[in-house]
C-alpha positions in Angstrom: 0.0 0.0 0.0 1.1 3.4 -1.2 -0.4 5.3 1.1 1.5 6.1 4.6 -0.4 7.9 7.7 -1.0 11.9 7.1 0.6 12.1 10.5 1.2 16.0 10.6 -2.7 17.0 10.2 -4.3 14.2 12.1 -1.7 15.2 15.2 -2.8 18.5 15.0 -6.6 17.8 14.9 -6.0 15.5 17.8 -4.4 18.0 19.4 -7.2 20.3 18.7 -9.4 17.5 20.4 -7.5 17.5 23.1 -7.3 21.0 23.5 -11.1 21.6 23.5 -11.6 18.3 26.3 -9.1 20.5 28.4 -11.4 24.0 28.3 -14.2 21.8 28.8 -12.8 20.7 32.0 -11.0 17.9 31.7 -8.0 17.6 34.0 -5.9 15.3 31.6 -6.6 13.7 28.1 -5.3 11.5 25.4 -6.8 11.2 21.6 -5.6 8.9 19.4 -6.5 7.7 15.4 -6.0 4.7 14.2 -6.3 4.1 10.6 -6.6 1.4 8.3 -6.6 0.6 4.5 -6.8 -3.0 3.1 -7.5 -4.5 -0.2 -8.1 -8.3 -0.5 -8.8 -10.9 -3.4 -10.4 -14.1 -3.0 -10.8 -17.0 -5.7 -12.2 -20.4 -5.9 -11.8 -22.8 -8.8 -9.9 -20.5 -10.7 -12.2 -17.7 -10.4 -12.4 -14.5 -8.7 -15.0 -14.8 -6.0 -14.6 -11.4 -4.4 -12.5 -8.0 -4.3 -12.8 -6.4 -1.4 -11.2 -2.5 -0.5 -11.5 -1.1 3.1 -10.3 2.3 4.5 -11.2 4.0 8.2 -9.8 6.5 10.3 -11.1 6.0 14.2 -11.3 8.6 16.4 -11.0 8.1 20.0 -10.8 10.4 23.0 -10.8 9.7 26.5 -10.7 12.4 29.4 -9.6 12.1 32.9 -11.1 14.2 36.1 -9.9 13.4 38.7 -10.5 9.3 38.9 -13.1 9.4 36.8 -12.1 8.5 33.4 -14.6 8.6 30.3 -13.8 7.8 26.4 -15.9 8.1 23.3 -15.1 7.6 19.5 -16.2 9.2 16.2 -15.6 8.8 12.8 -14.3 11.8 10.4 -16.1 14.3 10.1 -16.9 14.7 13.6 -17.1 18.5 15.4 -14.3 18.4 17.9 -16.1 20.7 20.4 -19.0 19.0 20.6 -17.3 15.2 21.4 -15.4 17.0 23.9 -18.3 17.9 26.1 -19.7 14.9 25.6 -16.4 12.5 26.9 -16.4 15.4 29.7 -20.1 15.2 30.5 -19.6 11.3 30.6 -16.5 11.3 32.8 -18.6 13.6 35.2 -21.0 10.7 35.7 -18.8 7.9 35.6 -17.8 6.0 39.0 -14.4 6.3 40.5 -11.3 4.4 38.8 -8.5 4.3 41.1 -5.8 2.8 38.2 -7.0 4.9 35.3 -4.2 7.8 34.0 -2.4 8.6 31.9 1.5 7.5 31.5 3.7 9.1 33.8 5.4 11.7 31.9 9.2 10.5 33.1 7.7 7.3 31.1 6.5 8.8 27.8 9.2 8.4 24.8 10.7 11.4 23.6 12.6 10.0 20.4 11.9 6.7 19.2 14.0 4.5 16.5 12.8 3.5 12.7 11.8 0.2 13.1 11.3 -0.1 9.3 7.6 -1.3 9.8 6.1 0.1 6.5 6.5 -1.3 2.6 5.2 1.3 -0.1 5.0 -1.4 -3.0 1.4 -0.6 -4.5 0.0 -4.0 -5.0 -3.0 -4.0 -7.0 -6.3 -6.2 -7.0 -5.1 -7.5 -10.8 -1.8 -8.5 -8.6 -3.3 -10.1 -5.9 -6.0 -11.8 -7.9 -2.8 -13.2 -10.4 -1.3 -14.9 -7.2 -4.5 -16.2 -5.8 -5.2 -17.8 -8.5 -1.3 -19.2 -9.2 -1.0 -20.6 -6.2 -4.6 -22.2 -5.6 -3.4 -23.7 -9.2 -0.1 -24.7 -7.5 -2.2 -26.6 -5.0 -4.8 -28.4 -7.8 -1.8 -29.6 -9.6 -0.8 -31.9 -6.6 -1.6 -35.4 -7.1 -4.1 -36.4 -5.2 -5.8 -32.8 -4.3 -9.2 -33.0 -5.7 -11.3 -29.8 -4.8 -10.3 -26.2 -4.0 -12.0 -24.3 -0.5 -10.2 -21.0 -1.9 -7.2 -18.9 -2.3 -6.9 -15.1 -1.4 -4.4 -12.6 -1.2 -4.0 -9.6 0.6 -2.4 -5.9 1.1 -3.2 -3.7 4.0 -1.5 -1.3 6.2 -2.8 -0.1 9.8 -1.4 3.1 11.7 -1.6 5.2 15.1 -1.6 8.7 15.8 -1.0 9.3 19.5 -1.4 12.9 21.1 -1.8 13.7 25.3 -2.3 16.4 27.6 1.2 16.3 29.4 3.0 16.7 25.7 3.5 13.1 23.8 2.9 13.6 20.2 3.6 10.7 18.0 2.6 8.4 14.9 3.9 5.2 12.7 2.3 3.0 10.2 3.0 -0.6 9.3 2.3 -2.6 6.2 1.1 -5.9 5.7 1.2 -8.4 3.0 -0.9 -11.9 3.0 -1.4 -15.2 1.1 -3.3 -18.1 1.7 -5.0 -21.5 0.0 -7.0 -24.2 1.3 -7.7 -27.8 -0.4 -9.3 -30.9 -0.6 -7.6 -34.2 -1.0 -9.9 -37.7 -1.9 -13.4 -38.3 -2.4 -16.5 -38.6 -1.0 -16.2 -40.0 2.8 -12.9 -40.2 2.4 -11.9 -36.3 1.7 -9.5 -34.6 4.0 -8.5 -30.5 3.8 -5.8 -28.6 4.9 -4.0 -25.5 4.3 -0.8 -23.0 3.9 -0.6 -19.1 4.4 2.1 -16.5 4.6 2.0 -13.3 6.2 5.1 -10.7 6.1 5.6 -6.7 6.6 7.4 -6.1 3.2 6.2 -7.7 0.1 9.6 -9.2 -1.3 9.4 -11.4 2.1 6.4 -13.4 1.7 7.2 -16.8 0.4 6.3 -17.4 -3.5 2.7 -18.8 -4.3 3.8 -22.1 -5.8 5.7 -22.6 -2.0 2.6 -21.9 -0.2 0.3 -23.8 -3.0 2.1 -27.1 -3.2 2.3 -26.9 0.4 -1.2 -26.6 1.0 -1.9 -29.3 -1.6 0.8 -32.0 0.1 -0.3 -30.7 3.6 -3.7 -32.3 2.6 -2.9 -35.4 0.7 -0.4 -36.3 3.9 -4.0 -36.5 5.3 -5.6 -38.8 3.5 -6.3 -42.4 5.2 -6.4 -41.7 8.9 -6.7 -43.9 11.2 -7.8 -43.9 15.5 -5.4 -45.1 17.8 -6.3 -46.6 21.2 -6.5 -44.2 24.1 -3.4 -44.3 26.1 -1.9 -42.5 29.0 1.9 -40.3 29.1 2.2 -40.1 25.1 4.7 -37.8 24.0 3.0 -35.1 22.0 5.0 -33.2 19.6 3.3 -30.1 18.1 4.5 -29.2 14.7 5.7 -24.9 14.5 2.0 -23.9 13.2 0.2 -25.7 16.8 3.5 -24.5 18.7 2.5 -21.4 18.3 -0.8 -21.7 19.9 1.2 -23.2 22.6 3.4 -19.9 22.8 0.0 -18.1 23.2 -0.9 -19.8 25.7 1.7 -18.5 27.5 2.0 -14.8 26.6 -2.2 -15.2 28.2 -0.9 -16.5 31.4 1.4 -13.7 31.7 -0.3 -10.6 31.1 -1.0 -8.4 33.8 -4.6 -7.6 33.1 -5.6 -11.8 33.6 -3.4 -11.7 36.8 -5.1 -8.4 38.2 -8.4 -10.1 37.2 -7.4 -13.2 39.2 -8.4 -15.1 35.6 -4.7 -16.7 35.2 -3.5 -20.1 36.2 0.1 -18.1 36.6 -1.0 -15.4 38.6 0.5 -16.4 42.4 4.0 -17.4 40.1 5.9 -14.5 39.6 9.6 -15.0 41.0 9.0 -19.1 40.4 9.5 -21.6 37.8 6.9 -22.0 35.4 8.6 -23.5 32.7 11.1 -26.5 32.7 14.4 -25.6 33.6 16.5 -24.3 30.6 13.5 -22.7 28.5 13.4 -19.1 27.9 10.1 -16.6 26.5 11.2 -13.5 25.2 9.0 -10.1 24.2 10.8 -7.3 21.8 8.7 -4.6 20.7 11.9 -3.1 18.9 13.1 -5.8 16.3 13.5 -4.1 12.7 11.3 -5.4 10.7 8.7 -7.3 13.2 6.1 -8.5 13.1 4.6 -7.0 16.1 7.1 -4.5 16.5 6.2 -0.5 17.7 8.2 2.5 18.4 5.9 3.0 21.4 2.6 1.6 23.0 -0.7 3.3 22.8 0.1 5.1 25.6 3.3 6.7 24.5 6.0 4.5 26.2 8.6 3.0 24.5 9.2 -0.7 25.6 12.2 -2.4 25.6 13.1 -6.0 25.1 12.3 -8.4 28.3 13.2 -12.1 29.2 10.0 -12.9 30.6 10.5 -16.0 31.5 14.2 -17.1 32.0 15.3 -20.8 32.9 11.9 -21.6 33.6 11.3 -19.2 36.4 8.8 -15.8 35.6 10.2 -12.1 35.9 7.5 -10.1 34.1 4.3 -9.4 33.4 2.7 -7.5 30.2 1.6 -4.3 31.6 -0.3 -0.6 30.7 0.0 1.9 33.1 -3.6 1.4 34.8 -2.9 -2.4 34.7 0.7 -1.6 36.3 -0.9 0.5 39.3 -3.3 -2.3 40.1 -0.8 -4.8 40.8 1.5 -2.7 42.4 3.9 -2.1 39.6 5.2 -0.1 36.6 4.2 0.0 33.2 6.9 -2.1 30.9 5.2 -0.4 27.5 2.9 -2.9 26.7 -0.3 -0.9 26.4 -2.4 -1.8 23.1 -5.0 0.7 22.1 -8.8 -1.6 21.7 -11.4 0.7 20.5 -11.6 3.2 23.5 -9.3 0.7 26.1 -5.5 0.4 27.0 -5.3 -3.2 27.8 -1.4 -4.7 28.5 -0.4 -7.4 25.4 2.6 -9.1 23.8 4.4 -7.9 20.8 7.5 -9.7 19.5 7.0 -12.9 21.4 9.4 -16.0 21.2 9.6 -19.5 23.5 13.3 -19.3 22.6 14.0 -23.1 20.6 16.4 -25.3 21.7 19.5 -27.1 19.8 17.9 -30.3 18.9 16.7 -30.5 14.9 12.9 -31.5 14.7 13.8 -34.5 13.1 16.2 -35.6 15.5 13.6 -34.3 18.4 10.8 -37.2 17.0 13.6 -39.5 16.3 14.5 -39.5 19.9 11.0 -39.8 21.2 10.5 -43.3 19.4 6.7 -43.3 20.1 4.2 -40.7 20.3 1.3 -38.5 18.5 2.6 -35.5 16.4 -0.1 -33.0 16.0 -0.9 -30.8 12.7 -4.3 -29.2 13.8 -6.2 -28.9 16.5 -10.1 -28.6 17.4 -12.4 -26.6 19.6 -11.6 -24.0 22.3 -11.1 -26.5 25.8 -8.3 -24.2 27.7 -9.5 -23.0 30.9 -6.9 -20.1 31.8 -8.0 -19.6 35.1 -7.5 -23.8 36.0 -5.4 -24.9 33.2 -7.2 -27.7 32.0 -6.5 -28.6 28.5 -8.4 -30.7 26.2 -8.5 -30.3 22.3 -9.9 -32.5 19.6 -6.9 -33.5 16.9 -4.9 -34.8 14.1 -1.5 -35.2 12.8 0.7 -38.5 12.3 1.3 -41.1 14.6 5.0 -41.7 15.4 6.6 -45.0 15.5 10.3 -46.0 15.5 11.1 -42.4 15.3 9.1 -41.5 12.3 5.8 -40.6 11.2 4.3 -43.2 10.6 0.6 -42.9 9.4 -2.0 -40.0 9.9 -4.5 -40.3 12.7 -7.4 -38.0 13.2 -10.4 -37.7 15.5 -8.4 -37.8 18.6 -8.2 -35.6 22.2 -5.3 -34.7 23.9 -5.8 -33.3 27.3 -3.7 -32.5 30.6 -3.3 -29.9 32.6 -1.1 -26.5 31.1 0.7 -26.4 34.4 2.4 -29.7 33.9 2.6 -29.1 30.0 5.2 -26.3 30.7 7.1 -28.3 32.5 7.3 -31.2 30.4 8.3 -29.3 27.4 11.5 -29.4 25.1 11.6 -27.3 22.0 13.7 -28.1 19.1 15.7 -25.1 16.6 12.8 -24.7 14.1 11.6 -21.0 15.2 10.6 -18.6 12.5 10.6 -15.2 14.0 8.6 -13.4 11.0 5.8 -14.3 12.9 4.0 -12.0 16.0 4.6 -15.2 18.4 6.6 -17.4 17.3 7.9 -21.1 18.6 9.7 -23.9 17.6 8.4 -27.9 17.3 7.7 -28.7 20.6 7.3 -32.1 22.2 5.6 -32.5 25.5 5.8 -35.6 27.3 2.4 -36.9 29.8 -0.2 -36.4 28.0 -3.1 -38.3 27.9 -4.5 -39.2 24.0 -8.2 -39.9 24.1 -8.8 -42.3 21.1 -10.9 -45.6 20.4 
């Protein structure tokens, strides 16, 4: 996408908005815009199915007297004056919030690096229509791959203009480039589907459309045939990069300081213990070059910094916004996100940190076990830990994979997962959170 953010004039009318909030009364303010442009592509069959073009600039302002805190939003367009006295009227009449402010000022950034988050190439809907339909081709021609769910491609970028009271004034913009394809394999009863996407910052990094076709098409056709396996206690699961990830998530939801405040989080009497098995690290980098998730500074106006999280296995952070941070006890570590009118503490840059071992090697040493390609349904309980998922993948015998299996549970308890974990080297880091393979050893498979 061409089109960068228009920072100097939306500053200023943010400013203006906060301006007006202040002569209405307000005793401290913040107004931010985020804006968005995407264009998408989606074909089926080898036909364009739809083009779709989005664009919106959201207004938000929220106003502070004295702990009463109030925030409304507006499109463009929008009389400044009058959705200041409104926010002011509202935080008049709102109940007390002893954690809601504004960043300290000694916190707010006052330069900030180029992270190099935004790609001008122009890619246009004939573009991303040509490499839909290439790479759901790519994915027909494997043998074996009989039906097409669809193939779409994508160019976007998203921005944020931050302005407060006490004097932060700042914006970036980031791009983003997508592909992805989904297919059938075998007939009738007998039909399995899977799928492949990419998803990069700068164009010239997202993998070519035959890569992520053929690999959709052979991700599917691996598939075909499942069988059950018998239920059986303390299998070694090993969950391929795609599921690790979830896994990663997992974690970075244990850890942020808005669940623990809430009480909501397994994790939250842990900080200063070991939560992962010895030797296993979790990292959180808002500043990588390049990043996926990275950002000059939060939606509050502070600058994070790269933190070991978790290091050898024992906690030493949450995520945390300012109003978070003051619940608990603590300071803000620049992990505020902007959600519609909200600051809520979240992850950017977030690793499990692999290991040495090769993923091949990692199955070869397990001998037996369940290796996991998808997963099913939403059973993880955050506050107890329970974990129970429907799956598939390939069953692992003599250190290989042996055949696919499907219709399947895996379950234990998220506590004990951690634990019981060892990554391999696999990690791609283009990716928000990122993880390696990971086996886990204890689980229980739930089959027939």
């Amino acid at each position: 996408m061409s089109e960068t953010i228009d920072s100097e004039s939306l500053l200023a009318r943010a400013g203006d908005l906060i301006d007006h909030a202040m002569r209405a009364g307000a005793d401290a303010a913040d107004a931010v815009v985020v804006r968005g442009r995407s264009r998408s592509v989606t074909v089926r069959l080898g036909k364009v199915e739809g083009t779709e073009a989005s664009e919106s600039d959201d207004f938000s302002l929220r106003v502070f007297i004295g702990k009463r805190v109030a925030s409304v939003s507006a499109n463009p367009g929008f009389d400044l004056k009058l959705l200041a006295e409104r926010a002011v009227a509202m935080a008049k009449a709102s109940p007390e919030d002893p954690f809601a402010a504004l960043a300290d000022p000694a916190d707010l950034a006052k330069t900030w690096p180029d992270l190099e988050l935004f790609d001008p190439t122009d890619v246009s809907s004939d573009d991303l229509a040509e490499a839909a339909l290439a790479m759901e081709q790519a994915a027909l021609d494997v043998a074996g791959v009989t039906n097409s769910s669809g193939a779409g491609a994508s160019a976007g970028m998203g921005g944020l203009v931050l302005a407060t009271s006490h004097g932060f004034s700042g914006a970036y913009s980031a791009s983003r480039f997508g592909r992805s394809v989904s297919v059938i394999a075998g007939e009738g009863t007998k039909m399995e589907r899977d799928y492949d996407f990419d998803s990069r910052l700068y164009f010239a990094d997202l993998r070519g459309v035959d890569d992520v076709g053929r690999t959709a098409g052979e991700r599917a056709v691996r598939r075909l045939n499942p069988r059950q396996v018998p239920t059986a206690k303390d299998v070694t699961v090993v969950f391929d990069p795609r599921m690790a990830r979830g896994m990663a998530g997992h974690i970075a939801s244990a850890i942020n300081g808005a669940s623990v405040a809430r009480k909501t989080s397994f994790l939250r009497d842990k900080m200063g213990k070991q939560v992962l098995k010895a030797g296993l690290s979790v990292t959180d980098d808002p500043l990588i070059v390049r990043g996926s998730s990275s950002r000059p500074f939060d939606g509050e106006g502070v600058t994070g910094e790269r933190l070991v999280m978790i290091e050898d296995g024992v906690l030493n952070h949450w995520f945390l916004s300012t109003s978070t941070a003051r619940e608990l006890g603590l300071h803000t570590n620049g992990r505020g996100v902007r959600g519609g009118t909200a600051v809520s503490p979240a992850c950017t840059n977030f690793a499990l940190e692999p290991g040495d071992v090769l993923p091949e090697d990692l199955i070869r040493s397990i001998g037996t076990g369940f290796y996991v390609t998808e997963l099913i349904g939403h059973g993880v309980n955050m506050v107890t830990g329970e974990y129970s998922r429907g799956a598939s993948g390939f069953w692992i015998e003599n250190g290989e994979l042996a055949y696919p299996v499907s219709e399947v549970t895996i379950a234990s308890n998220l506590t004990d997962m951690f634990m019981r974990m060892t990554p391999a080297n696999d990690i791609d880091r283009k990716f928000g959170v990122a993880a390696p393979t990971l086996a886990i050893e204890g689980m229980t498979l739930a089959g027939k």
